[in-house]
BAFI-3210 file (N, C-alpha, C; in Angstrom, 3 decimals, decimal comma, padded with zeros to 6 digits):
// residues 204
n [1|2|3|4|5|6|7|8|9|10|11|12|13|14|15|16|17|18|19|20|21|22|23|24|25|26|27|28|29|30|31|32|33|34|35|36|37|38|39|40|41|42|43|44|45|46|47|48|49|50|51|52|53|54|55|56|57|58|59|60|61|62|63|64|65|66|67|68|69|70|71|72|73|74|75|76|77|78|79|80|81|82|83|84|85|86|87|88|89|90|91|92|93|94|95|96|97|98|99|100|101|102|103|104|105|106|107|108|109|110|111|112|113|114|115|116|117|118|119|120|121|122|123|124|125|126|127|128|129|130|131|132|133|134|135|136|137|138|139|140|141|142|143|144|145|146|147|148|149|150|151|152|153|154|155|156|157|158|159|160|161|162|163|164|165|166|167|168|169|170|171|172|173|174|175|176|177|178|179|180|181|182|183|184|185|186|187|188|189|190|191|192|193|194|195|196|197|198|199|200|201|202|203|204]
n.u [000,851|000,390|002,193|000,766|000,763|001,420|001,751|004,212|002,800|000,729|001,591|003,160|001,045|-000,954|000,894|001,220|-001,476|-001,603|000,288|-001,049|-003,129|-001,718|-000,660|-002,595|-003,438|-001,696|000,955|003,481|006,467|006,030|004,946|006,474|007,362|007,971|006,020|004,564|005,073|004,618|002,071|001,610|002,882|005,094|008,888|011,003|012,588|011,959|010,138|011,579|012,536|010,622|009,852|012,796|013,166|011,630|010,933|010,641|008,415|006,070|005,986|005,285|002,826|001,612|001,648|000,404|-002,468|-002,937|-002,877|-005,331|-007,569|-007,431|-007,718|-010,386|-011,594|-011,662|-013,046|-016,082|-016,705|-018,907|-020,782|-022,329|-020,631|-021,464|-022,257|-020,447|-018,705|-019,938|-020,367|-017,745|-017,085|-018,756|-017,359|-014,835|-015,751|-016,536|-014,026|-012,960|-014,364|-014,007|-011,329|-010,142|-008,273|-006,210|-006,665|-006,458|-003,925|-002,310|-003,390|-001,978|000,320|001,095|001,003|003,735|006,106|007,328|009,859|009,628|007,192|005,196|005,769|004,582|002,160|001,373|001,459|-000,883|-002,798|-002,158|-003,075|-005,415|-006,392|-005,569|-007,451|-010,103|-009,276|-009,407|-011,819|-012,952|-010,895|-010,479|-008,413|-005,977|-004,188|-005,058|-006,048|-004,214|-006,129|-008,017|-007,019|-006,256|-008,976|-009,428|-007,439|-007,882|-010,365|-010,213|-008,847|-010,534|-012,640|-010,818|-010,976|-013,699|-014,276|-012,429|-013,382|-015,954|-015,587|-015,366|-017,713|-019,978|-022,736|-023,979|-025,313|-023,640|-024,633|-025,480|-022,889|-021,383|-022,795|-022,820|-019,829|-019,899|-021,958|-020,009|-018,060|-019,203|-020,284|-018,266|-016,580|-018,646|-018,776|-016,094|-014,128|-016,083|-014,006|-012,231|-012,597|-012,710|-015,082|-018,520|-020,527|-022,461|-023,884|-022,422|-022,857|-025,464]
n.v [-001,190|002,383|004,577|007,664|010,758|013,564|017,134|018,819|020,045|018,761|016,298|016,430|017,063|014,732|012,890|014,121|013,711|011,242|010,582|011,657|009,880|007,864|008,816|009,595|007,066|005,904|006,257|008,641|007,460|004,806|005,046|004,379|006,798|005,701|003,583|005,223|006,033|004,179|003,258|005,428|004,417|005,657|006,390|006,025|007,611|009,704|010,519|010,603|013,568|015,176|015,540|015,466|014,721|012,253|014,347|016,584|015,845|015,501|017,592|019,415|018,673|019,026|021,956|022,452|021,458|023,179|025,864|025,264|025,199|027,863|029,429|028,496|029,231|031,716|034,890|036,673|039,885|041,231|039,838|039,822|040,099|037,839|036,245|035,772|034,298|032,053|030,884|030,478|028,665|026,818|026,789|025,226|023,354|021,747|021,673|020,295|017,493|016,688|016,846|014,923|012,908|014,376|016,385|014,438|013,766|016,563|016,680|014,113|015,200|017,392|016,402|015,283|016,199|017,403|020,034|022,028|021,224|021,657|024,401|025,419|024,368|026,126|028,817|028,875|028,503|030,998|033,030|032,468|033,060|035,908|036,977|036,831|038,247|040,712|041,928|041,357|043,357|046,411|047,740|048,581|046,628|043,422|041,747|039,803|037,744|037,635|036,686|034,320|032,770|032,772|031,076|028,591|028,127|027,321|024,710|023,579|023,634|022,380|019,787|018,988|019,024|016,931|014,775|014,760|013,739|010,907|010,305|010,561|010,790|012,568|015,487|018,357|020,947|021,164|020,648|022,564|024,917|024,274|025,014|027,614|028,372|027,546|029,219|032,189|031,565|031,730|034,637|035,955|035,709|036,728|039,449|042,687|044,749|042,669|042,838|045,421|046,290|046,459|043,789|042,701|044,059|043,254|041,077|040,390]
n.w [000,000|-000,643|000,732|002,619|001,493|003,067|003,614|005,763|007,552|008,191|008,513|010,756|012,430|012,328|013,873|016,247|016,695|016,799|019,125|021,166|021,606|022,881|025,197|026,281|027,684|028,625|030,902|031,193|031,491|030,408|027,527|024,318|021,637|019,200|018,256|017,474|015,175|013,931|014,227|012,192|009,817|009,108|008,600|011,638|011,413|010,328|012,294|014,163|012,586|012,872|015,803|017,775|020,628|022,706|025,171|023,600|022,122|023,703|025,038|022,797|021,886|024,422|024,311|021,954|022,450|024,689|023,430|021,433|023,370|024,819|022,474|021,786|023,876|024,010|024,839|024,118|023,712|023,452|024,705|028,187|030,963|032,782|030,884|029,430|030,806|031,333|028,516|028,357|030,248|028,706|026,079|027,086|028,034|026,147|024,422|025,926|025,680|022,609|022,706|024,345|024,569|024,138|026,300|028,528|028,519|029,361|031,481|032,909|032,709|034,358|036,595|035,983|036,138|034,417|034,079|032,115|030,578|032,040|032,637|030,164|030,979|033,276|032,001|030,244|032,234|033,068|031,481|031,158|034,168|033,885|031,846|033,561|035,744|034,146|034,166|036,205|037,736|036,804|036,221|038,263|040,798|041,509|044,414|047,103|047,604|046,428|043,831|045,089|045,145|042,375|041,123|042,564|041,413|038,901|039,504|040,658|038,234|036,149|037,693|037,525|035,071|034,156|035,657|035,059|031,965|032,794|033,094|031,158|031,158|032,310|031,829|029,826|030,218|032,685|034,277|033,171|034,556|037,086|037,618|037,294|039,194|041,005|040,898|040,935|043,536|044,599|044,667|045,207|048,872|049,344|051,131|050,900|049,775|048,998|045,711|043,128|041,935|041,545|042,383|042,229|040,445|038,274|037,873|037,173]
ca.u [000,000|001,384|002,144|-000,365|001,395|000,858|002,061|004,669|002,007|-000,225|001,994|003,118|-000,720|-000,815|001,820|000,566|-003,016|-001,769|000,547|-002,363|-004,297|-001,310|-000,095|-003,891|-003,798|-000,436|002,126|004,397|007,341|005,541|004,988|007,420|007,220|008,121|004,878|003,636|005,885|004,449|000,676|001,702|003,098|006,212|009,589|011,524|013,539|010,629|009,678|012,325|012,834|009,694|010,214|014,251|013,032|010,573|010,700|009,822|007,075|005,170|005,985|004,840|001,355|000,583|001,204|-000,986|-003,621|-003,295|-003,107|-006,177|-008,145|-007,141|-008,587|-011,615|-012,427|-011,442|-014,227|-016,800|-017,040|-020,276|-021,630|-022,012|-019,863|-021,956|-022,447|-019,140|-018,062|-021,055|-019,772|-016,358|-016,508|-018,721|-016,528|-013,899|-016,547|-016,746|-012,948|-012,299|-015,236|-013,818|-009,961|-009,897|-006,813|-005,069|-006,676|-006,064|-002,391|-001,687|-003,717|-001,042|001,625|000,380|001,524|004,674|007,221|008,577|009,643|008,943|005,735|004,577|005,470|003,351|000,959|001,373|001,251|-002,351|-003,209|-002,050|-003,512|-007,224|-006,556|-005,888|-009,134|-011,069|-009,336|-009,476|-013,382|-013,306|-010,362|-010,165|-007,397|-005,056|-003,688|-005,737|-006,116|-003,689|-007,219|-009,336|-005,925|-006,381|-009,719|-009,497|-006,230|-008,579|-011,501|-009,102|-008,726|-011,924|-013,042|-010,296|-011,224|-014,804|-014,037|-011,987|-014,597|-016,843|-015,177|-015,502|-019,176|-020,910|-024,373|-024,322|-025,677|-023,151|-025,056|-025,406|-021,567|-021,122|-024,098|-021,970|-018,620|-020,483|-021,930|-018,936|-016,893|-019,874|-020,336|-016,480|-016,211|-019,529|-017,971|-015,084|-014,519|-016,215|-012,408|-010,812|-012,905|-013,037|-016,254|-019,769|-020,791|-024,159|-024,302|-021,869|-023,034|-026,742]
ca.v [000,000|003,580|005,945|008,335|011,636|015,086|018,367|019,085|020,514|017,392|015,015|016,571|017,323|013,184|012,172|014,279|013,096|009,922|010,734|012,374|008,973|007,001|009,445|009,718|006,062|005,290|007,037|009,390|006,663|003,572|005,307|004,861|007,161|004,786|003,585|006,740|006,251|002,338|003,885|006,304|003,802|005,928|005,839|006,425|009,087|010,486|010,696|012,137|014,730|016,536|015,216|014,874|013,633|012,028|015,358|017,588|015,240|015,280|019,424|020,037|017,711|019,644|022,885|022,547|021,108|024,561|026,582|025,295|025,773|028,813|030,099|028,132|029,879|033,341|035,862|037,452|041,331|041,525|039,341|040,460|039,185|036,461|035,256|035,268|032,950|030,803|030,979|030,279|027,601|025,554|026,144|024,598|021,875|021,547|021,248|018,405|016,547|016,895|016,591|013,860|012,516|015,445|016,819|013,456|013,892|017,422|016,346|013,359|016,032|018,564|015,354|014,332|016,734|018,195|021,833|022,826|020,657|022,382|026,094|025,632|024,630|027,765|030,172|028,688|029,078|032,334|033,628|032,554|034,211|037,019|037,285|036,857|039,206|041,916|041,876|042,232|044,278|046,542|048,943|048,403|045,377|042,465|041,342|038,422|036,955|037,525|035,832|032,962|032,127|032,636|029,971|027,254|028,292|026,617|023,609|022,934|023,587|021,034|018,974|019,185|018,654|015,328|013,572|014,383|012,848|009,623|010,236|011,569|010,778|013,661|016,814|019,136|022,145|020,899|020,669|024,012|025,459|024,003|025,534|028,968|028,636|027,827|030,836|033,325|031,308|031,915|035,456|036,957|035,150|037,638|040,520|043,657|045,585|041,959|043,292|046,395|046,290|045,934|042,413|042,027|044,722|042,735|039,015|040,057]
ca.w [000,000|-000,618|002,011|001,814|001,230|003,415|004,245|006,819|009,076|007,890|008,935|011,969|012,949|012,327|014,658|017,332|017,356|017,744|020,090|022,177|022,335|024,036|026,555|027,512|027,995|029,722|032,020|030,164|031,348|029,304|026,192|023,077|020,724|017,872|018,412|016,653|013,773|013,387|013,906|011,523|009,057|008,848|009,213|012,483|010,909|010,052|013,571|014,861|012,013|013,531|017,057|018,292|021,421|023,487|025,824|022,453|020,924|024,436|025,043|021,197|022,334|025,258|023,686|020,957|022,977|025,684|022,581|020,696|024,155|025,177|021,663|022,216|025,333|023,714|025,412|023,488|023,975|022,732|025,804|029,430|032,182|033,404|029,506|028,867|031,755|030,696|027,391|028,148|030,818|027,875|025,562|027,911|028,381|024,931|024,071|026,901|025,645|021,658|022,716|025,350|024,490|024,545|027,855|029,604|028,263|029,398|033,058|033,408|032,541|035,136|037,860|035,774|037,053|033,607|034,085|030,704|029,781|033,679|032,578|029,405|031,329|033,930|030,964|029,936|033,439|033,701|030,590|031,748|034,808|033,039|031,493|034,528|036,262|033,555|034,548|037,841|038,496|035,210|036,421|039,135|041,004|042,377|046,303|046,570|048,054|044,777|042,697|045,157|044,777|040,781|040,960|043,089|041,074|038,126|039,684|040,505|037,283|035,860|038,305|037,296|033,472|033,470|036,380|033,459|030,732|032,876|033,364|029,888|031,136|033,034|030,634|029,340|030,788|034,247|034,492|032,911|035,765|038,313|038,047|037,417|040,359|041,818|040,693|041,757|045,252|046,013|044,421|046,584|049,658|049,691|051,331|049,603|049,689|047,899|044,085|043,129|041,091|041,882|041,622|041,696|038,772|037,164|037,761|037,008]
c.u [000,891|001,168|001,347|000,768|001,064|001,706|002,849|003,697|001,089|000,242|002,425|001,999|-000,909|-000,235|001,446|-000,666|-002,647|-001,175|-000,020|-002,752|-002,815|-000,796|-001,415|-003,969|-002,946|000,226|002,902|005,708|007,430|005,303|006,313|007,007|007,547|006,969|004,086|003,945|005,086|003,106|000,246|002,029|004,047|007,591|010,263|011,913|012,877|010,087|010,041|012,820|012,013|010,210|012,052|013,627|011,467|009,941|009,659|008,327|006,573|004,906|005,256|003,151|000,611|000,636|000,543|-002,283|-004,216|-003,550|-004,695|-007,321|-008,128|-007,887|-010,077|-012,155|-012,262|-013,038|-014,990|-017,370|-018,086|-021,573|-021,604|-021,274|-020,427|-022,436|-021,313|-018,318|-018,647|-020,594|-018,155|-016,180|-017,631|-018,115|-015,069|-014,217|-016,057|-015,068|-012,526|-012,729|-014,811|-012,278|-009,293|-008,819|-006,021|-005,281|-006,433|-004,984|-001,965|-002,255|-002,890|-000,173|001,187|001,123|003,361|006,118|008,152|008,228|008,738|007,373|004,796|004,599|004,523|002,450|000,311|000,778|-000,222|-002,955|-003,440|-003,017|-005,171|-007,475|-006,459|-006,812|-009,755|-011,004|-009,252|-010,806|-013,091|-012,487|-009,890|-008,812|-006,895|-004,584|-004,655|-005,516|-005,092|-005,024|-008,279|-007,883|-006,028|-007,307|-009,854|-008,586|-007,345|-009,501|-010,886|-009,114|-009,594|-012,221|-012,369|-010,519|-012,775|-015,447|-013,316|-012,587|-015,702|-016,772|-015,568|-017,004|-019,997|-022,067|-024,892|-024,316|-024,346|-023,493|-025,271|-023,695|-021,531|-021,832|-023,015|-020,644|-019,276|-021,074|-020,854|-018,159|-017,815|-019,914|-018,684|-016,466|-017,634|-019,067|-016,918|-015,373|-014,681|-015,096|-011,387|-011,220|-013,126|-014,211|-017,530|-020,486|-021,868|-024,691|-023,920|-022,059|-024,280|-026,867]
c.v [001,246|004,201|006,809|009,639|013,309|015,977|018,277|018,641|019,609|016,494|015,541|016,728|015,643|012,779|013,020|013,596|012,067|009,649|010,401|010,764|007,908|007,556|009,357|008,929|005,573|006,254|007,781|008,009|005,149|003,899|005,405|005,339|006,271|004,322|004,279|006,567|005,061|002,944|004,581|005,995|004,765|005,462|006,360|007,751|010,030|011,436|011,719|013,518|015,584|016,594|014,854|013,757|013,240|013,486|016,552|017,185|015,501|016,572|020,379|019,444|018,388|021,687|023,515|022,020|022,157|025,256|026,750|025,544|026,603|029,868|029,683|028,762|031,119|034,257|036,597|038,402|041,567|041,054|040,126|039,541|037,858|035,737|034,936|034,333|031,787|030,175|030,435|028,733|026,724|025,683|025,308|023,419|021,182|020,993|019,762|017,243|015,979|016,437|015,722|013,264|013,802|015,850|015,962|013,912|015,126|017,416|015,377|014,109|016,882|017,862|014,616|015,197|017,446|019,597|022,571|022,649|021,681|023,921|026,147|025,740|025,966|028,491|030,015|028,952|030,526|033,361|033,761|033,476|035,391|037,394|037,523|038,235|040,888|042,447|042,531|043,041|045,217|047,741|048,536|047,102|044,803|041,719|040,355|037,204|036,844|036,666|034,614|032,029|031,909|031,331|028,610|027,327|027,172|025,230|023,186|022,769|022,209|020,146|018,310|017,961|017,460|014,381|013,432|013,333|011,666|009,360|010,473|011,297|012,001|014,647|017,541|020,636|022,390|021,114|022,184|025,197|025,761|024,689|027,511|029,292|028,694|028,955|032,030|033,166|032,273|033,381|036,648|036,482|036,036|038,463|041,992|044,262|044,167|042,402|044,545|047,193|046,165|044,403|042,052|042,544|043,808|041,513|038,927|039,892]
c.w [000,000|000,045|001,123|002,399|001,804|003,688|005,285|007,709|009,037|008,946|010,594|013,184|013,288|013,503|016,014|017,837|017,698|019,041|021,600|022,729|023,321|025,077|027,388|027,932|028,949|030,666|030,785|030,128|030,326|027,750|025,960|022,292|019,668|017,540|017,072|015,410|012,809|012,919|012,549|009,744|008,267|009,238|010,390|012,314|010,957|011,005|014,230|013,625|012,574|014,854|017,801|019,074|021,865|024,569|024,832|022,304|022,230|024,768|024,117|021,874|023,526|024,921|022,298|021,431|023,867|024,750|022,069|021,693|024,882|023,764|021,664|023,421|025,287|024,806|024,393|023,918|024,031|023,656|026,911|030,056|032,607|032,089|029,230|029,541|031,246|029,504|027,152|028,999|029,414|026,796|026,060|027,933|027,140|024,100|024,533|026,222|023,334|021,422|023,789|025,600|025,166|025,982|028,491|029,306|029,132|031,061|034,016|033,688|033,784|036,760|037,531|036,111|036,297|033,326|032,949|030,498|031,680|033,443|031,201|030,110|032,783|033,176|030,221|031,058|033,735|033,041|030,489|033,168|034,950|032,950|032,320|035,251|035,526|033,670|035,479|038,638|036,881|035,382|038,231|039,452|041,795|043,836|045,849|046,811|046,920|043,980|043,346|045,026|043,475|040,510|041,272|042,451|039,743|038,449|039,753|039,174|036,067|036,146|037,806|035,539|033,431|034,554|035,004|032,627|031,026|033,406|032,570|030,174|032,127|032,223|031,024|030,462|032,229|035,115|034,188|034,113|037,259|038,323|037,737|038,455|041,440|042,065|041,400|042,808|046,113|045,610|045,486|047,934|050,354|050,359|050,432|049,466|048,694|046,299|044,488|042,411|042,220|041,274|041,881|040,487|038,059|036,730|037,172|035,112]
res [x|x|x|x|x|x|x|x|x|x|x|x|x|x|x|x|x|x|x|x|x|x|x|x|x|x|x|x|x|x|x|x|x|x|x|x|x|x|x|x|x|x|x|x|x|x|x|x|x|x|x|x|x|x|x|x|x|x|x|x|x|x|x|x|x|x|x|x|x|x|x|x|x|x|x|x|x|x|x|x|x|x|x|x|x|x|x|x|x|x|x|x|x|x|x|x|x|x|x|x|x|x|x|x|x|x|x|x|x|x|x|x|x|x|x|x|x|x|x|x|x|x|x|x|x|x|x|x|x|x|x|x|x|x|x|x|x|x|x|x|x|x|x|x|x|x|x|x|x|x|x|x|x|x|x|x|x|x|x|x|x|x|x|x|x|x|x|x|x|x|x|x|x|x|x|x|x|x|x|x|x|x|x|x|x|x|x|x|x|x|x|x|x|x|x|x|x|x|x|x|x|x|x|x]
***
């Protein structure tokens, strides 16, 4: 049979996805990349011409997986504050439930201890908490007590999204409900001096 013939960014797009599905499945230490190459019905060389190493190919895998959900959860101006969370945590929903592989992969990585593949995933972190807090604090600096509930608000919400995955009979919109409530429970909670907004204007 003849290799079927693609694009750089084809073939490298290729060898990630498959990537994706065995990191989601194993330990980072049990996967071989060669694997990918066999899957791939290329050759080694091949492999590593995109990938040197095993460190790259799994670094490249979780930063195209933060990337492509970090634009998926872009904000839409055009909404209000409490649509655009809505809006954002299901498209969040919506990515996990679409990129499973990859989000299991970059949720193993998150526990596996490598600097790099760990500051990607910081800088996706950081970059949502960004957003949030460009809302509710639109000029000056934020409490360190409003940055800590936005950080745990994060986890939960991760937390939230890959119990899911292993539950799909639970609606979409119910999950999405729930971490929106969550984020408003913990953010009225505060004290009125940790935001500097009005948040019942802004939540209604």
């Amino acid at each position: 049979m003849a290799r079927t013939r693609l694009s750089p960014d084809q073939r490298r797009g290729q060898l990630l996805d498959l990537g994706a599905e065995l990191f989601a499945d194993e330990p980072y230490e049990q996967v071989h990349i060669e694997r990918v190459a066999e899957m791939a019905g290329v050759s080694r060389g091949l492999l590593y011409h995109y990938f040197p190493t095993k460190r790259v190919f799994f670094a490249s895998l979780v930063e195209r997986a933060l990337d492509s959900m970090l634009a998926a959860t872009a904000p839409d101006p055009a909404l209000t504050p409490i649509e655009q969370l809505r809006h954002g945590i299901d498209a969040y929903l919506r990515h996990f439930q679409q990129d499973q592989h990859g989000m299991r992969a970059i949720m193993r990585a998150a526990v596996g201890g490598d600097q790099h593949v760990l500051d990607l995933i910081e800088r996706n972190q950081h970059a949502q908490e960004e957003r949030i807090l460009a809302v509710l604090v639109p000029s000056g600096t934020p409490s360190a007590l409003l940055v800590i509930t936005i950080r745990a608000w994060q986890m939960f919400n991760r937390t939230a999204c890959l119990e899911w995955l292993d539950q799909p009979d639970v609606p979409r919109e119910e999950v999405r409900e729930l971490c929106v409530k969550a984020l408003v429970s913990a953010l009225i909670s505060l004290p009125t001096d940790a935001i500097p907004v009005d948040l019942e204007k802004l939540l209604s």
